[in-house]
C-alpha positions as CSV (number, residue, x, y, z in Angstrom):
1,X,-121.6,133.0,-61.3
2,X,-121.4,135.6,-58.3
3,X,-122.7,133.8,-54.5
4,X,-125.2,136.3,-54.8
5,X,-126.9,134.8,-58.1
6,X,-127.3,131.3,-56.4
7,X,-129.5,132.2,-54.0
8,X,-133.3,132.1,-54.8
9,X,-134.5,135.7,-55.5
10,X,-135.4,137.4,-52.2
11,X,-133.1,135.1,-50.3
12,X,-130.1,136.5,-48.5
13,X,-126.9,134.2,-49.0
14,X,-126.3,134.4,-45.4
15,X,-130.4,132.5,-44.8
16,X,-129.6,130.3,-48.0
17,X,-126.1,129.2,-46.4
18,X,-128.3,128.8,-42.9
19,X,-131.4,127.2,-44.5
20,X,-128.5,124.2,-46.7
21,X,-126.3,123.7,-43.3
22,X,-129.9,123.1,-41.1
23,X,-130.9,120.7,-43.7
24,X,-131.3,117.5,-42.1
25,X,-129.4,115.8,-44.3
26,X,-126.0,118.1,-43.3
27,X,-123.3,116.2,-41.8
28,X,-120.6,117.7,-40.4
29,X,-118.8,114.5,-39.3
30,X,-118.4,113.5,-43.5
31,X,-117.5,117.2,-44.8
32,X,-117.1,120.5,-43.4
33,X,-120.2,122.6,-43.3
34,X,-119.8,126.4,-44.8
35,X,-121.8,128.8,-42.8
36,X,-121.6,132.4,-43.3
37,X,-119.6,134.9,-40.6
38,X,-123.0,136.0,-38.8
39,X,-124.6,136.1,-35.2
40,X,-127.2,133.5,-36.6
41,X,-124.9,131.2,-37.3
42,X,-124.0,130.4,-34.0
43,X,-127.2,129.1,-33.5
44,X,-127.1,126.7,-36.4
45,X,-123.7,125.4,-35.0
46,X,-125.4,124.4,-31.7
47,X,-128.3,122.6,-33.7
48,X,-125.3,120.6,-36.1
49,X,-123.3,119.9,-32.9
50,X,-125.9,118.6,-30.7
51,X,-127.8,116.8,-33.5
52,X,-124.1,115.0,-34.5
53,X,-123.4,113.9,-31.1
54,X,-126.3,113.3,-29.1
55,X,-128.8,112.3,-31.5
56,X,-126.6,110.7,-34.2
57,X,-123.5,109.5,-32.3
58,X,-125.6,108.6,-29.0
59,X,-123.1,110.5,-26.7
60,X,-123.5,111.4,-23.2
61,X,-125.5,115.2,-22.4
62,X,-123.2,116.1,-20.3
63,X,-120.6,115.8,-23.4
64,X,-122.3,117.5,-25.6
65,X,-123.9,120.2,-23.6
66,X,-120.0,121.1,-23.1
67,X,-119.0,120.7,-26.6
68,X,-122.1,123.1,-27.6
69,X,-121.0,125.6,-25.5
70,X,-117.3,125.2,-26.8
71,X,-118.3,125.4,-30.2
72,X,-120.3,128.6,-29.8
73,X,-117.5,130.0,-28.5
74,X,-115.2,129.4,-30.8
75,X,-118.1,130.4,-33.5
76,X,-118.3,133.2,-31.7
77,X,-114.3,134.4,-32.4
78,X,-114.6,133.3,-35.9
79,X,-117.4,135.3,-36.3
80,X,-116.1,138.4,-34.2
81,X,-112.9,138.2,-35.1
82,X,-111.6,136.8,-38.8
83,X,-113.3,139.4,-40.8
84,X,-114.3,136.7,-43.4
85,X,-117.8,136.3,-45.0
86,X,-118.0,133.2,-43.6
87,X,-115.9,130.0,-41.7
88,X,-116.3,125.9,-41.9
89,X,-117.6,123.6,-38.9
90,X,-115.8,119.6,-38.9
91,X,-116.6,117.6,-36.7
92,X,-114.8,114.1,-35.9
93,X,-115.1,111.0,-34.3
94,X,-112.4,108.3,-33.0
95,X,-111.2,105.7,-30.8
96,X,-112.6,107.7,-27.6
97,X,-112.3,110.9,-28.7
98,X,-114.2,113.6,-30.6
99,X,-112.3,116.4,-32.4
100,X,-114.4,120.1,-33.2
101,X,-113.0,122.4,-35.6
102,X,-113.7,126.0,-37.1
103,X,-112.2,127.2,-39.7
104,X,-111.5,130.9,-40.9
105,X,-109.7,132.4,-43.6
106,X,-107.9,134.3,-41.1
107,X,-104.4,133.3,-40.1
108,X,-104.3,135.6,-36.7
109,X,-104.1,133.4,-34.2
110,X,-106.3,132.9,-30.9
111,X,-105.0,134.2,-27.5
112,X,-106.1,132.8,-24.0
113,X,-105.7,135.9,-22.3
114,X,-106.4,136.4,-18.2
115,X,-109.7,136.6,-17.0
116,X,-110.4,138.6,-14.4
117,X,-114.4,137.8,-12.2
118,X,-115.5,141.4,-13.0
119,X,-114.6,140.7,-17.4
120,X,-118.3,139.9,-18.9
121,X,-116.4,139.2,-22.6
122,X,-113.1,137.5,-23.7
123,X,-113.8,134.3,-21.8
124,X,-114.1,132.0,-24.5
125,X,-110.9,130.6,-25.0
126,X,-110.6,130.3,-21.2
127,X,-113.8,127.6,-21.0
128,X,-112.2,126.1,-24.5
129,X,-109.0,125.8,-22.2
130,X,-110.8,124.7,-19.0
131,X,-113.6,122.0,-20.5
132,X,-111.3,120.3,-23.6
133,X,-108.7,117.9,-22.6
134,X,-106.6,119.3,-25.5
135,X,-107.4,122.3,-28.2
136,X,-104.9,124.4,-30.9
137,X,-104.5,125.8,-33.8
138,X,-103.6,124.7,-36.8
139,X,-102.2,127.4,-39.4
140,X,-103.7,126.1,-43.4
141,X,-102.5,127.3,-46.5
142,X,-105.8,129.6,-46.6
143,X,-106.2,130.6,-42.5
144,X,-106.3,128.5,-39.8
145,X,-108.5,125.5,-37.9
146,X,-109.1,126.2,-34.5
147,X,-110.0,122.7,-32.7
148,X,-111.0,121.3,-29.5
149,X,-111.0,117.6,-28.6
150,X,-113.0,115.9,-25.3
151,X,-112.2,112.3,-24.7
152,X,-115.8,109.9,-24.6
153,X,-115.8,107.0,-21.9
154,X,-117.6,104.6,-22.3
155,X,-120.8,104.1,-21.4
């Protein structure tokens, strides 16, 4: 059966694969979340991010509000960038540390490039590279994961 015949009729696949990955019972921390390559989707990444670590894991705002915007940038190069119909969201938790990754069918690899004060686009990577204590990319069989981690203290 196509994606398009599992949708309800008059339901996009994009807004079904939006409506299933807002569901409240979507966790991205015990599989990855598919979401399809759309502007939208950013959006729902925020929501999944946010509602993992703040609400869920009990994290600090600061933390998250960091990891949101992190997340929606790298969102935001999947989306831009793989040419895929859509791209996965994982999100991990350890010993002081959590671990976000997207992942795209797409096996070009990410460049930090300069950033100069008067560039309104391309910063992404540079805020990945200047709020993360560590990111990368890992190259998969199908594409790549692109990943940031932030260390937690203690409260």
């Amino acid at each position: 059966m196509a994606a398009a015949d599992t949708a309800p009729r008059g339901v996009r696949c994009e807004d079904q694969g939006i409506r299933t990955a807002l569901d409240p019972t979507s966790d991205p921390s015990a599989e990855e979340v598919r979401l399809p390559s759309h502007p939208q989707s950013a959006g729902v990444v925020r929501t999944l991010t946010r509602r993992q670590l703040r609400t869920r894991w009990l994290l600090p705002a600061q933390l998250t509000d960091d990891a949101v915007l992190l997340v929606s940038e790298l969102v935001g190069n999947a989306v831009q960038h793989a040419g895929a119909h859509s791209f996965g969201l994982r999100i991990r938790r350890r010993r002081g540390w959590i671990r976000i990754e997207v992942r795209d069918p797409s096996r070009a690899l990410p460049c930090l490039l300069p950033v100069r004060d008067s560039d309104t686009t391309g910063r992404g990577l540079t805020l990945v590279d200047t709020l993360a204590d560590r990111w990368g990319v890992d190259l998969l069989a199908h594409g790549k994961s692109v990943w940031f981690e932030m260390r937690v203290s203690r409260p």
